[in-house]
N, C-alpha and C positions, 0 to 999 in steps of 0.2 A: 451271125448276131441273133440272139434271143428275139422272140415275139413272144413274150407273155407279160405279165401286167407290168413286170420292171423295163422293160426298152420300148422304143418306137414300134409303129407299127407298119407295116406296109398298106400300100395304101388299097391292096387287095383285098384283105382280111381285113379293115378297121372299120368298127359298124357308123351304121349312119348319121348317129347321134353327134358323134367323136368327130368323123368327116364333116359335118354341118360346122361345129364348131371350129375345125379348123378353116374351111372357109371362111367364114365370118370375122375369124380370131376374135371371138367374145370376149375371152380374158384380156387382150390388147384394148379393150373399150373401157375398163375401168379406169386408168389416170386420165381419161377424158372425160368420162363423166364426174370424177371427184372434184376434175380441176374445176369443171361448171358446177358444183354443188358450193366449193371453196366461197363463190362468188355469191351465189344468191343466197345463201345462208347468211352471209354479210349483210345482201341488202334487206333480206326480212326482219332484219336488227333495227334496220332504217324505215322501212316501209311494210303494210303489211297486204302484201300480193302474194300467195300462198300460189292460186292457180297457175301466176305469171310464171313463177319458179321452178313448177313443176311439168311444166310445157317445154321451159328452158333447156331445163337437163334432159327432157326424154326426145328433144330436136338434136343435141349433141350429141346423144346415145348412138341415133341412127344417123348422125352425120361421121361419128368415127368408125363407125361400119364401113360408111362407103369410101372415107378414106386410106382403111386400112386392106379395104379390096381393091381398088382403083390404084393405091400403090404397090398391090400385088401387082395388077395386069399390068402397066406400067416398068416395072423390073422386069416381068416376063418377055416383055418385048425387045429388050433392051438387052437379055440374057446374064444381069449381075446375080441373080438368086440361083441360074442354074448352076453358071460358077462355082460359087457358095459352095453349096453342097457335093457337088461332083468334087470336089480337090478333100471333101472329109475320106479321113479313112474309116469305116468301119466301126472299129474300136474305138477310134476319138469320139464319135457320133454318140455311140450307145455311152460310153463313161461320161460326156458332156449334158447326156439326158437324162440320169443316173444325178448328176451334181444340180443340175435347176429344176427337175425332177417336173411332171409333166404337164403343170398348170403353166411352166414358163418355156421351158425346152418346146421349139417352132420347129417343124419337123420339115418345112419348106415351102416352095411358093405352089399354090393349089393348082396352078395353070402350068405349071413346071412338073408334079408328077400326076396330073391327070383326074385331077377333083372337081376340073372345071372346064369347059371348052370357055374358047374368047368370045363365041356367041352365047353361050349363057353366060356366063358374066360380067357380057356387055347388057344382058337383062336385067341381073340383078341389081346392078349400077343403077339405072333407070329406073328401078322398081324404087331402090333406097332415096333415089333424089325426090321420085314424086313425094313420099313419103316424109319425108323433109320438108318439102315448100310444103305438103297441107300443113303439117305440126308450124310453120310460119306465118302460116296467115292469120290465125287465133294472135300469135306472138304481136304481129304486127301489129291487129288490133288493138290490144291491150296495151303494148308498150311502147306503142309511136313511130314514127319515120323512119326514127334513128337506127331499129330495128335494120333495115335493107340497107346501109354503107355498112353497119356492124356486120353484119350477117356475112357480105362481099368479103368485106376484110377475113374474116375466117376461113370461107370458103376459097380463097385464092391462096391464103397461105398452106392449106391442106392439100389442094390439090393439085396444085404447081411444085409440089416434092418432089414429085417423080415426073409429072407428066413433061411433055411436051408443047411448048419448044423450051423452054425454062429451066427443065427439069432440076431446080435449086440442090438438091440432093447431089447431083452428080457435078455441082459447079463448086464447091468450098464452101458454098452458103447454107445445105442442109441444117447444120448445125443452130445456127442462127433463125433459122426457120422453124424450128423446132423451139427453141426458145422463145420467136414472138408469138407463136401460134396457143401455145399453152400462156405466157403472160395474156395474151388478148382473150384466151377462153372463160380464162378467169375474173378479168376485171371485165368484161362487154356481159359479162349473166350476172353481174351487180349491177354492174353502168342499169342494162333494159329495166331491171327494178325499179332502181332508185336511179335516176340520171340527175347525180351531183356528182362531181370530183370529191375522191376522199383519197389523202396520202395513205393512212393506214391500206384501206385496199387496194392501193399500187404495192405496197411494198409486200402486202399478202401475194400478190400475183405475182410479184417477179421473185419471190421464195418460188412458188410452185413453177414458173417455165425454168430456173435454174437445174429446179429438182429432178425434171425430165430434161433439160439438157446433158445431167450430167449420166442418165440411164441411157441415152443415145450416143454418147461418147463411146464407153463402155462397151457396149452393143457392138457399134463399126469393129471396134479393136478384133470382135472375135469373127468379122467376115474380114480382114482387112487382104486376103491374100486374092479374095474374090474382087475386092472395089481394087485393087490393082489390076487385076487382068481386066476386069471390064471397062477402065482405062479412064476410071471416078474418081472427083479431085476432091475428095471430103474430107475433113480435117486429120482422119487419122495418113491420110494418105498426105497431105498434104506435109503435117509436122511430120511422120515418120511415128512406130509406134512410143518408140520413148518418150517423144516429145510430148504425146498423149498424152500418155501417161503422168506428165510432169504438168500440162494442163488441167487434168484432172484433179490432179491435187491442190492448184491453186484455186479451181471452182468451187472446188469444198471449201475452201477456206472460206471463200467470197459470200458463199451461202449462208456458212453460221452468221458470217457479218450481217448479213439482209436479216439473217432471224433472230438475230440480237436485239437489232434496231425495234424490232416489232415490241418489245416490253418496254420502248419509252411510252406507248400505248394503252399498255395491259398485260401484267404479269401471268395471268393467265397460259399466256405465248413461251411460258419457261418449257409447256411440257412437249414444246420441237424439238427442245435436243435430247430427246429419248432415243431421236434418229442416230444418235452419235454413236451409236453400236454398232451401227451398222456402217457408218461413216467408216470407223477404225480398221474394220474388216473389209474394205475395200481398199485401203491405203496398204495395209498388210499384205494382200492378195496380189496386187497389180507390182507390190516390191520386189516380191518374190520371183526372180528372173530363173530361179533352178525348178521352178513348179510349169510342167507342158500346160497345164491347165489355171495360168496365171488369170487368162483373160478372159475366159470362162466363170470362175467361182465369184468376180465380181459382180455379174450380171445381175444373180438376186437380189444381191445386196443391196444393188443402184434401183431395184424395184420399189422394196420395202423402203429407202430414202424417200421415193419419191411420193408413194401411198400411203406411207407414213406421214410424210408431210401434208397432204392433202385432209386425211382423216384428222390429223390432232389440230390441225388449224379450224376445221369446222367440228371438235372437240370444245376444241378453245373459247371459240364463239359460243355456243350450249352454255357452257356454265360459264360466261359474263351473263347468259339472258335469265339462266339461275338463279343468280347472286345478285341480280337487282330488284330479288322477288321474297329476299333473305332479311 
């Protein structure tokens, strides 16, 4: 397999810049922090705490750091991401990298080929939490009590994906963890704003955990040989991948419904189903049972759904606070 700028790279040759970022997986931190901008860009509609919101999203920034490293180490102990990749062959590998091309193609678990000992990234863990509670004590201040069960609730559904004894991920429940975890990111960084109940912002937040439920579906499908042998009861393993598949398509449906609802609100909300291009091309993709790379070429697609949705929703908002100035 090639090593030049079109394929992976080993993790010998791959400069440090590249290596940092795969640790980190920085590009993995953006549907978490959009899903927290979704929300306080809501409540600055409502209230005007500019600070508060900006404290918000950059506490989530480096909370999905540590979630996204902590369910590395996590896997790695548990050996499903070695799996993973050891049963690629070669060719699948480099053409799969090739097709999500290298802002999304995961090249593996950092602690799996040697990017990280589990004593340093039992540090950086540490390092990202401290890092967190200080960004939370401003939070607290500023936006009340309510802040530390809010906070808990996030922090538990993150970090109980993988970890132990819990590990939701590997019980049938990941899925659904994933969906509360992104609904609560989103409406708890409006809630801390502005702490009033609004239907409209439920219904924005459960647009966006759908949107990323349905890019984690997708996702399983293309480890699903590995959450087999590591002996993980996740949805795809659980339905089988057809059934997935036949999942997946009802969640779309369900999604437009939730994003439909949103223009009894504000027509503004029409420019969601922009996403429906991308919708199409994942219903095409996953049908196609004669393509080795069915469940591959969806992956992007359930990306752009779902940052897509995040982006035109706090789109959407912008120009109502335009139009009231019109």
């Amino acid at each position: 397999m090639s090593q030049g700028s079109d394929s992976p790279a080993k993790a010998s040759d791959m400069p440090i810049l590249r290596k940092a970022k795969t640790v980190l997986r920085i590009s993995y931190t953006l549907p978490f922090v959009l899903a927290s901008l979704t929300g306080v860009a809501f409540g600055l509609t409502k209230a005007d705490n500019l600070v508060l919101g900006i404290l918000i999203v950059s506490d989530v920034f480096v909370l999905s750091l540590f979630a996204n490293l902590s369910n590395d180490y996590f896997d790695h102990k548990s050996g499903a991401d070695k799996t993973r990749f050891s049963n690629d062959d070669p060719e699948f590998r480099e053409a799969a990298w090739k097709i999500m091309g290298n802002k999304v193609y995961w090249e593996g678990n950092s602690f799996d080929i040697g990017y990280l000992s589990e004593g340093t990234g039992k540090i950086i863990l540490a390092l990202l939490a401290s890092v967190a509670v200080g960004i939370g004590v401003p939070i607290m201040l500023l936006g009340g009590w309510i802040v530390i069960p809010l906070g808990l609730i996030g922090l538990f559904l993150s970090y109980f994906y993988t970890a132990p004894p819990l590990n939701l991920g590997a019980r049938g429940l990941g899925e659904l963890d994933v969906l509360a975890s992104f609904t609560c990111m989103s409406f708890f960084s409006y809630f801390i704003v502005h702490p009033v109940f609004d239907l409209e912002m439920l219904i924005i937040s459960l647009a966006v955990g759908i949107s990323v439920f349905m890019m984690r579906l997708v996702d399983e499908m293309t480890g699903y040989q590995a959450h087999v042998a590591a002996k993980e009861k996740d949805l795809c393993v659980l339905l089988g991948l057809e059934g997935a598949v036949r999942l997946e398509s009802y969640v779309l449906v369900a999604f437009y419904v939730v994003v439909g609802s949103l223009l009894l609100f504000n027509l503004t909300y029409l420019m969601l189903f922009l996403t429906l291009v991308s919708a199409f091309k994942i219903v095409k993709s996953l049908g196609d049972k004669q393509d080795r790379f069915r469940f591959v070429r969806p992956v992007f697609e359930t990306l752009k759904v779902a940052i897509g949705t995040e982006i035109l929703v706090i789109l959407a908002l912008s120009t109502q606070i335009v139009l009231t100035y019109l």
